[in-house]
C-alpha positions as CSV (number, residue, x, y, z in Angstrom):
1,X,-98.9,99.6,-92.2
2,X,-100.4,99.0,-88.9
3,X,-99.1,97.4,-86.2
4,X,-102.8,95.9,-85.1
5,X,-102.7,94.2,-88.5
6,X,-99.5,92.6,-87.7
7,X,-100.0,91.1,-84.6
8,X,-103.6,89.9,-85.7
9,X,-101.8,88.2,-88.4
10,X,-99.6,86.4,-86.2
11,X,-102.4,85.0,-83.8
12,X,-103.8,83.7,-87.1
13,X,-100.5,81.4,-87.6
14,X,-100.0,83.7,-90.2
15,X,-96.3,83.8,-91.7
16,X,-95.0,87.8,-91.3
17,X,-92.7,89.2,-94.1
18,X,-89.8,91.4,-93.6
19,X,-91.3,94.9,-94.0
20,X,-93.7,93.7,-91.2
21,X,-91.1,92.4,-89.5
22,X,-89.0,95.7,-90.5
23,X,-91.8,98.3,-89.6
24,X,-92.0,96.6,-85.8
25,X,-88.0,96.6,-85.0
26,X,-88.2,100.3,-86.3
27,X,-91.0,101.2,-84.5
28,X,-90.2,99.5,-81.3
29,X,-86.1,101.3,-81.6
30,X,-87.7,104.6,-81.9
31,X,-90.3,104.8,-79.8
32,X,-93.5,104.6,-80.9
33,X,-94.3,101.6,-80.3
34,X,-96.3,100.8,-77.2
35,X,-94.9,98.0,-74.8
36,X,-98.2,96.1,-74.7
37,X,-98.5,95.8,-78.5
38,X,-94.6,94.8,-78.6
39,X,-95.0,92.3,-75.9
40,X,-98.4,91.0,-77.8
41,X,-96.7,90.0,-80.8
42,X,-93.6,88.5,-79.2
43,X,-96.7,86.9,-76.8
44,X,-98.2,85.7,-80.5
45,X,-94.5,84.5,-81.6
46,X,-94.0,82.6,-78.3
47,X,-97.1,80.7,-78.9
48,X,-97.6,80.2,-82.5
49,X,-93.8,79.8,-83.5
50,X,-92.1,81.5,-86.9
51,X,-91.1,79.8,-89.9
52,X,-87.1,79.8,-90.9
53,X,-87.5,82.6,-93.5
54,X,-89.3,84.5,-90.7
55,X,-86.6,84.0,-88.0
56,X,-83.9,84.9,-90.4
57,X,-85.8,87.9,-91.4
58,X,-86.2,89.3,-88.0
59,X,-82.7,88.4,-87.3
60,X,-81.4,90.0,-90.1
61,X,-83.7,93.8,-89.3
62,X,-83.0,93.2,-85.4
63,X,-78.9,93.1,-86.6
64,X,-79.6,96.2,-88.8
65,X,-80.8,98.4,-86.0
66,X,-77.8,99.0,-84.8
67,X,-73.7,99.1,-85.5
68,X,-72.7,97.4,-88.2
69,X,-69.0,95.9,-87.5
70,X,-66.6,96.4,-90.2
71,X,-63.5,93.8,-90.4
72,X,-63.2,94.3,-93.8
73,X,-59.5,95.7,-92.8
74,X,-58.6,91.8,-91.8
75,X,-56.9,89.9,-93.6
76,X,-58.2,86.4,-94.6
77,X,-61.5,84.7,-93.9
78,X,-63.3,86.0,-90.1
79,X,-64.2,82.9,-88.7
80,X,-66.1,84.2,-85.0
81,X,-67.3,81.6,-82.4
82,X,-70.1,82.2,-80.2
83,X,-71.1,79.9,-76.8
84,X,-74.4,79.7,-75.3
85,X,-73.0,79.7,-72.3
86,X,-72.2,77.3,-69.0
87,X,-70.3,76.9,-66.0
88,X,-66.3,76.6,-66.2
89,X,-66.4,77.6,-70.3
90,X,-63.3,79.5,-70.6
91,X,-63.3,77.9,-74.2
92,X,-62.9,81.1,-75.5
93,X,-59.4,81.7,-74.0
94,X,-58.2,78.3,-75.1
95,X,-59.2,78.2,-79.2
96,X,-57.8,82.0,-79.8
97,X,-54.4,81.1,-79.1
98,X,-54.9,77.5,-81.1
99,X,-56.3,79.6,-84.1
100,X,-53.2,81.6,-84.0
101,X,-51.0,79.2,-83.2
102,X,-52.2,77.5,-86.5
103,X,-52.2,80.5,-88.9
104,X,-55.9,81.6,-88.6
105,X,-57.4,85.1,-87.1
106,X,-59.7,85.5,-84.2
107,X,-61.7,88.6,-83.8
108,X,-64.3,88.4,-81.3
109,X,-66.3,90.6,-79.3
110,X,-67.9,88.9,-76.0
111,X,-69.5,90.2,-73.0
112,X,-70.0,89.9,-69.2
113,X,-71.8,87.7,-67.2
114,X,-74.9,87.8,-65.4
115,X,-76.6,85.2,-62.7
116,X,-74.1,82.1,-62.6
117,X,-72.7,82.5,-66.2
118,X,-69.4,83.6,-66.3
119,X,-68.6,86.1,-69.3
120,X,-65.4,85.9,-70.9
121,X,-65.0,89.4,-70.4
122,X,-65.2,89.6,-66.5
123,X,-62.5,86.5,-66.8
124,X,-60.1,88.6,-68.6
125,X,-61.2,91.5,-66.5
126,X,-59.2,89.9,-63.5
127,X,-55.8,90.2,-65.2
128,X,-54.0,93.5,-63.9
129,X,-54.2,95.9,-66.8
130,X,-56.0,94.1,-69.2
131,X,-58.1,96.5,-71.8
132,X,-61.2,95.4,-73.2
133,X,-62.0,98.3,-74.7
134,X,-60.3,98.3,-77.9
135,X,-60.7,101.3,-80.6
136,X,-61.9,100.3,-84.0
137,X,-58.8,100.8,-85.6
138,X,-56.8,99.5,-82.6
139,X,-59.0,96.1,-82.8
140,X,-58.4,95.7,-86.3
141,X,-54.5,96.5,-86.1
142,X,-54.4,93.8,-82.9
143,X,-55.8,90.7,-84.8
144,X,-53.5,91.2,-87.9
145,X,-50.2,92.2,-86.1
146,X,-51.0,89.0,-83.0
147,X,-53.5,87.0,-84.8
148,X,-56.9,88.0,-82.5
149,X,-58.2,90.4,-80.2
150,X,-61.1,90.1,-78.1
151,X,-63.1,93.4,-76.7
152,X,-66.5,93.8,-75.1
153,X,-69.8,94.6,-77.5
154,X,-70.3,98.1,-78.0
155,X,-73.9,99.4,-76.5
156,X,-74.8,100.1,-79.9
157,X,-74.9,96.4,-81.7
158,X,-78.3,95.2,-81.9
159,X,-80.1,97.2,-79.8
160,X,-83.9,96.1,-80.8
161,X,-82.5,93.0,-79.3
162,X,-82.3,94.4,-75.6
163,X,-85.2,96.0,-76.0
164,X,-87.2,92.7,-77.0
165,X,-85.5,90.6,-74.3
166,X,-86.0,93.0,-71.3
167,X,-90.1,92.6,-72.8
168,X,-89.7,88.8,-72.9
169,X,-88.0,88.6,-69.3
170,X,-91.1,89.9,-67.6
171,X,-93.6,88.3,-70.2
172,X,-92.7,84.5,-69.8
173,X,-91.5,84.3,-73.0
174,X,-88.1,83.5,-73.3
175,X,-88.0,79.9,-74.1
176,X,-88.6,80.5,-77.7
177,X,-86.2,78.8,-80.2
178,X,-87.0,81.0,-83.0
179,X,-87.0,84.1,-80.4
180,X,-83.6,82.8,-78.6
181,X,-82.1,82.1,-82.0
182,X,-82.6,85.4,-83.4
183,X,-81.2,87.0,-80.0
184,X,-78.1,85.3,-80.3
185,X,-77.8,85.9,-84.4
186,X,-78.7,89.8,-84.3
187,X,-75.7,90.3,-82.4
188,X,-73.3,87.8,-84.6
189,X,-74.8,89.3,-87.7
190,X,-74.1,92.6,-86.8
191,X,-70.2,91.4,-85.3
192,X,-68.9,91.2,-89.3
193,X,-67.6,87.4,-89.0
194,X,-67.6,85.9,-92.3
195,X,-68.1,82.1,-90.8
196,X,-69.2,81.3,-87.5
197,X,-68.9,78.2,-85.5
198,X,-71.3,77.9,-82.7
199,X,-71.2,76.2,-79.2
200,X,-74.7,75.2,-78.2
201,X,-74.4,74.2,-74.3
202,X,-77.2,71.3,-73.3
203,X,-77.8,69.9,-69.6
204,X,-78.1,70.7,-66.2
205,X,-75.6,74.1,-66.1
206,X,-76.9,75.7,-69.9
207,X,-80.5,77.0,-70.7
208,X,-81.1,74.2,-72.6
209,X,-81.7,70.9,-71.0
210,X,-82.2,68.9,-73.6
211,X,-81.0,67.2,-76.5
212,X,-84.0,67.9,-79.0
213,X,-84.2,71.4,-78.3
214,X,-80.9,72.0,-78.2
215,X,-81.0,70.6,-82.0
216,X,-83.9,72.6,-82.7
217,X,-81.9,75.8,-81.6
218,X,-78.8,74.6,-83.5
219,X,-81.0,74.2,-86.3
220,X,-82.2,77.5,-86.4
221,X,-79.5,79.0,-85.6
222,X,-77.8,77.3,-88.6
223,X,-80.7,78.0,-90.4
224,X,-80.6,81.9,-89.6
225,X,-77.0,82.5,-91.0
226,X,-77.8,80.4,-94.3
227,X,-80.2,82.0,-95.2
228,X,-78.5,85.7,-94.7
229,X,-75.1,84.0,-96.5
230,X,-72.8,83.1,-93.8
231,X,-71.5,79.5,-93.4
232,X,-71.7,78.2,-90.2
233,X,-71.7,74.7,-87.9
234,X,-73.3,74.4,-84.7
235,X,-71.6,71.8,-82.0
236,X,-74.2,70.5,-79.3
237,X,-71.3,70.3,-76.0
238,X,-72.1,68.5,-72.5
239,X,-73.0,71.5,-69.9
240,X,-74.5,68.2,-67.5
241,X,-71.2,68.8,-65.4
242,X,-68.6,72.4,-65.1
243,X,-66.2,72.2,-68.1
244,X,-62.8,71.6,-66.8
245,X,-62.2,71.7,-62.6
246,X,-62.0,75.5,-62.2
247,X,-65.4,77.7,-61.8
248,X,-64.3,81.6,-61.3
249,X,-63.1,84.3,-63.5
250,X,-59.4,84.3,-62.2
251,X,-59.1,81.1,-61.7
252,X,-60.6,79.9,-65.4
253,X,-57.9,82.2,-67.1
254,X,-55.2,79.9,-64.6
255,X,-57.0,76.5,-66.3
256,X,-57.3,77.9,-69.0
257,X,-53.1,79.1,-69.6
258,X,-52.3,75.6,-68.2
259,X,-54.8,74.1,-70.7
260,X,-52.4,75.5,-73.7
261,X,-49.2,74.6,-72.0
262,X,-50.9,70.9,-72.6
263,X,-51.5,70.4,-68.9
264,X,-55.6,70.7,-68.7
265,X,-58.1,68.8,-67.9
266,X,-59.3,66.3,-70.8
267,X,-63.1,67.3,-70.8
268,X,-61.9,70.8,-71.8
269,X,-59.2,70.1,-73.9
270,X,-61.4,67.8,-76.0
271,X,-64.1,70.0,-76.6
272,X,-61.7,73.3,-77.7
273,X,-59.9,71.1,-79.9
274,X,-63.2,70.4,-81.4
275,X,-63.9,73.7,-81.9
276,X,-60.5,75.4,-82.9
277,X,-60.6,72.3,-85.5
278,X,-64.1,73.5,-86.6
279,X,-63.2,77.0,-87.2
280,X,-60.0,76.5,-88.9
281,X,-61.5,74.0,-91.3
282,X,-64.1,77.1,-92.2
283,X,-61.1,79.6,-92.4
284,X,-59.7,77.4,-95.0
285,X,-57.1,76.0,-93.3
286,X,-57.4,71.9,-94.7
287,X,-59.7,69.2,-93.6
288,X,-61.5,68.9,-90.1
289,X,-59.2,66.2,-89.1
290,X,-56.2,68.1,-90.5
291,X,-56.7,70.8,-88.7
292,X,-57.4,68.6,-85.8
293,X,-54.0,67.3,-85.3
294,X,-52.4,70.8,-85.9
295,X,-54.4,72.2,-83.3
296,X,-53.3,69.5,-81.0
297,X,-49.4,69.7,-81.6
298,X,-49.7,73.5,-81.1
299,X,-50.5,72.7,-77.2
300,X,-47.7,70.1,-77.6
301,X,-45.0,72.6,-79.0
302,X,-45.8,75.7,-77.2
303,X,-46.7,77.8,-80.4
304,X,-50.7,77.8,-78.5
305,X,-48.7,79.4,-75.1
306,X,-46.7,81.6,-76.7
307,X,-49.9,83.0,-78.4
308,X,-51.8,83.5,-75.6
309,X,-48.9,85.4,-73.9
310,X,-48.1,87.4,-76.9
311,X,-52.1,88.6,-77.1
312,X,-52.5,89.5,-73.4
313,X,-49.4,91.7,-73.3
314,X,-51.1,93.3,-76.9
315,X,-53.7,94.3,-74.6
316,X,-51.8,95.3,-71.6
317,X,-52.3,92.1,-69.4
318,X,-50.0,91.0,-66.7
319,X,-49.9,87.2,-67.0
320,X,-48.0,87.5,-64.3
321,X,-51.2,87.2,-62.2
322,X,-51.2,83.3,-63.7
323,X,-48.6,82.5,-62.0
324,X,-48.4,84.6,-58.9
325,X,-52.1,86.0,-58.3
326,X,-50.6,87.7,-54.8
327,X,-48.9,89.9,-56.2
328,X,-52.2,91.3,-58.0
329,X,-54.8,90.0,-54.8
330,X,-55.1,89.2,-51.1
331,X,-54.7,86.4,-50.7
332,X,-58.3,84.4,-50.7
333,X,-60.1,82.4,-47.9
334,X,-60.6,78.6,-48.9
335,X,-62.7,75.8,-47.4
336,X,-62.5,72.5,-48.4
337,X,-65.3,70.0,-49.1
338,X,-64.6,66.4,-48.0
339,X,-66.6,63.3,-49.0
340,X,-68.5,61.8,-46.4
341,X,-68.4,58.2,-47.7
342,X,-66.8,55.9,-50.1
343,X,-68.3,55.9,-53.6
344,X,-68.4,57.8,-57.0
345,X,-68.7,61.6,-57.6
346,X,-72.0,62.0,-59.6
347,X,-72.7,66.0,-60.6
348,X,-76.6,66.2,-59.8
349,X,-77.2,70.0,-61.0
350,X,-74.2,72.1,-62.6
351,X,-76.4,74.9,-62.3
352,X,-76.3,74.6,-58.5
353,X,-72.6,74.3,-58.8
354,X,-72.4,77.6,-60.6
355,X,-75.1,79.0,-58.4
356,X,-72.2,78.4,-55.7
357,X,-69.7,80.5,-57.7
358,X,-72.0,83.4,-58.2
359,X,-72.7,83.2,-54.1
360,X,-68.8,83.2,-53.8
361,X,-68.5,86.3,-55.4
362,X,-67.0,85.1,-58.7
363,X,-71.0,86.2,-61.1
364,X,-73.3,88.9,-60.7
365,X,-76.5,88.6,-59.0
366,X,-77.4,92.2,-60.5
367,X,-76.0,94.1,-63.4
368,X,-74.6,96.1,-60.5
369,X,-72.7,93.9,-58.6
370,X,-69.0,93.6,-57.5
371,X,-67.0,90.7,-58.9
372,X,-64.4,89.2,-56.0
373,X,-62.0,87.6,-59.1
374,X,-60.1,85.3,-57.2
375,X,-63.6,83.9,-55.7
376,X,-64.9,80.4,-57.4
377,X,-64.3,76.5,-56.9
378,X,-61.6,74.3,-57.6
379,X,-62.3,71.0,-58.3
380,X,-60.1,68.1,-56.9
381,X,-62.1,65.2,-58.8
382,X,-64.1,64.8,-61.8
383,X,-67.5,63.9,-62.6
384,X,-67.2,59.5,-62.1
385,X,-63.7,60.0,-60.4
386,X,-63.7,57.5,-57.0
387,X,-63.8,59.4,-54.0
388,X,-63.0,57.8,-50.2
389,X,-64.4,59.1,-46.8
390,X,-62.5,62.0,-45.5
391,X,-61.0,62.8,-49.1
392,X,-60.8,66.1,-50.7
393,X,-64.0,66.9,-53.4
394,X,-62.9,70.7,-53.6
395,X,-62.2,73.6,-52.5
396,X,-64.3,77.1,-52.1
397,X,-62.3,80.1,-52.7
398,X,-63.4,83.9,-51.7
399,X,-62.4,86.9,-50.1
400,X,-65.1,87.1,-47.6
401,X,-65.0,84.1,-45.7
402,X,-68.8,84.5,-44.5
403,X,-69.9,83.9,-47.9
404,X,-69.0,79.7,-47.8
405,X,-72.0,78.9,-45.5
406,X,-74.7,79.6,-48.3
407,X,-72.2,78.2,-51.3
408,X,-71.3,75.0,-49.5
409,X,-74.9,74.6,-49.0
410,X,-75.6,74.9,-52.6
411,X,-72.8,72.7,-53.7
412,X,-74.0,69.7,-51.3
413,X,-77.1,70.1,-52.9
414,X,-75.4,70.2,-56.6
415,X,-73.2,67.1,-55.7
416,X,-73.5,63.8,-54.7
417,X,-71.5,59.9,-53.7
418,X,-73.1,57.6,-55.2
419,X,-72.3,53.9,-54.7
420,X,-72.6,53.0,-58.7
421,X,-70.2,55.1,-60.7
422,X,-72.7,57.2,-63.2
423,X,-73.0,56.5,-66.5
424,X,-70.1,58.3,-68.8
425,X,-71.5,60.8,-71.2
426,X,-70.4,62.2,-74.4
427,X,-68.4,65.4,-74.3
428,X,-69.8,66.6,-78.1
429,X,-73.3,65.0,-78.4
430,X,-73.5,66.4,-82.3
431,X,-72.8,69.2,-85.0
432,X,-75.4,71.1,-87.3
433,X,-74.3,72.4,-90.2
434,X,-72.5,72.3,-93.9
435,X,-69.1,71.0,-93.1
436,X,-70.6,69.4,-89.8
């Protein structure tokens, strides 16, 4: 097998089969394969597209080439959940204690951010004490004894697909829905979920800005785990505005504890009942609806809370720090951002508004970068909320008060008042999947 003959297949339109497939993940893992033949087929995928046998194929050998996770030592049915990512999505912090709260099991590796993507790693990272590096063993023994665990990806899951992105970052060729799909699915393959429920992210603040393509990747990526036996729905989620009103590591794990005391925001409560309901309808816990209204009273009875407290101090987190951050921090800088008329608050870029986080300290403009976790943005009104002259948008938070020049720059860019109150938008635009 050549890889010549391989590539000149694919500029054909030709459809590649999983040895071929195979024989370039192994190659490229190990070595031998040059960059410029690597980054010619990916070039040849980019342009002439892969069936959804073919993407499931090279999903399933890119998941192979590395760790395989074992949760066999779980009890019940692994349902994981998996974000595409957006600004203010502290989901993840919110529907583990709702699983638990309502009998289920959350296991769930995740991994930092980079650029103005917050990972949910760096927002647990800013509670004192906090371990994200779990043992095998340790991991396992956490989600049965508390009901989940979350620790970072080990270096070794699905490596072919870090060496096919960092070719695809400096050859144009990211926006690929069969190549993004199977970059997101190697790793979830590899993660040993039994069911996954997925959060595709569309608008202004995600990767994907609109609502086809963000059906065509839930497709596929629906599509992917069919076809290699694992059960999973895809829910297409607004990203056109920050979820909730707090953008920052720190401050998200705040929104998010006040969130299961049944004191957050709407727009996030909605959408992680959505989800939690998802994935305990997949673990076999009663009807979407049913599980619906469970989910819901455990944020109404505190069962939700007392999860979330009882898995951080599994882990060794203060949560303390929710409550009284300056005991753990300085205490930050803050500006304020007034309106400067009378109208309605309209979002014009989320991405700008999470641009404004990242130049606040709370993302990483390089993989080497120094997270400030108190740094970010509080939000005093919503998306469509009135606003009058003089009146309190938000606040910027950071510890180095020279950084709110540049961010308050970017979020007068991101933001506007508009004299018409903008059009209200769904929170959950649609879901993909068996059981949808």
């Amino acid at each position: 097998m050549r890889i010549y003959d391989i590539i000149e297949r694919k500029t054909q339109h030709g459809e590649l089969t999983r040895e071929e497939l195979a024989f370039f993940v192994k190659e490229l893992c190990e070595g031998r394969l040059p960059d410029y033949q690597a980054s010619a087929l990916i070039m040849a995928i980019f342009l002439n597209g892969m069936t959804e046998r073919e993407t499931a194929d090279l999903t399933a050998v890119m998941a192979d080439s590395g760790d395989q996770i074992d949760l066999s030592g779980i009890q019940g049915i692994k349902v994981d959940k998996h974000s595409t990512g957006g600004i203010g999505d502290k989901t993840t912090l919110v529907i583990g204690p709702i699983i638990v709260a309502c009998g289920g099991r959350m296991a769930k590796m995740s991994g930092r951010g980079l650029g103005y993507a917050g990972g949910t790693i760096d927002k647990l990272e800013s509670i004192p004490g906090f371990r994200v590096a779990l043992s095998q063993e340790e991991f396992i023994r956490n989600v049965n004894t508390v009901g989940m665990a979350i620790t970072g990806q080990t270096a070794n899951v699905a490596p072919a697909d870090k060496k096919i992105y960092a070719l695809r970052d400096v050859t144009a060729t990211v926006a690929s829905i069969p190549l993004i799909a199977s970059s997101v699915m190697s790793k979830k393959l590899a993660s040993g979920a039994d069911k996954l429920v997925l959060d595709v992210k569309m608008g202004s603040g995600a990767f994907i800005k609109d609502l086809d393509s963000a059906r065509q990747l839930a497709e596929a990526m629906v599509s992917i785990c069919r076809r290699n036996g694992r059960e999973t729905v895809a829910v297409i989620t607004n990203m056109d505005r920050p979820l909730g009103r707090n953008v920052g590591n720190l401050l998200e794990v705040q929104e998010a504890a006040a969130t299961l005391r049944g004191q957050g925001p709407e727009d996030l409560t909605e959408v992680c009942l959505c989800l939690a309901a998802q994935m305990l309808s997949l673990a076999g816990k009663g009807s979407y609806q049913d599980c619906l209204e469970r989910a819901r009273a455990s944020l109404r009875d505190g069962s939700a809370f007392r999860a979330f407290r009882s898995f951080l101090a599994a882990q060794g987190g203060e949560y303390d720090v929710v409550e009284h951050p300056e005991k753990y921090y300085p205490v930050p800088r803050e500006q304020v951002i007034l309106a400067d008329r009378d109208g309605y608050l309209t979002v014009r870029s989320a991405e700008d508004i999470g641009k404004a986080s990242m130049m606040l300290g709370a993302g990483r403009e390089t993989k080497d970068s120094r997270l400030d976790y108190t740094a970010g943005i509080i939000f005093a009104k919503g998306a469509g909320d009135a606003v009058a002259k003089g009146e309190e948008i938000c606040r910027l938070i950071a510890q180095d008060a020279g950084r709110f020049a540049q961010a308050e720059a970017a979020m007068r860019q991101a933001l506007a008042i508009t004299a018409e109150r903008p059009a209200e938008e769904p929170l959950i635009f649609a879901k993909v999947g068996a059981g949808a």
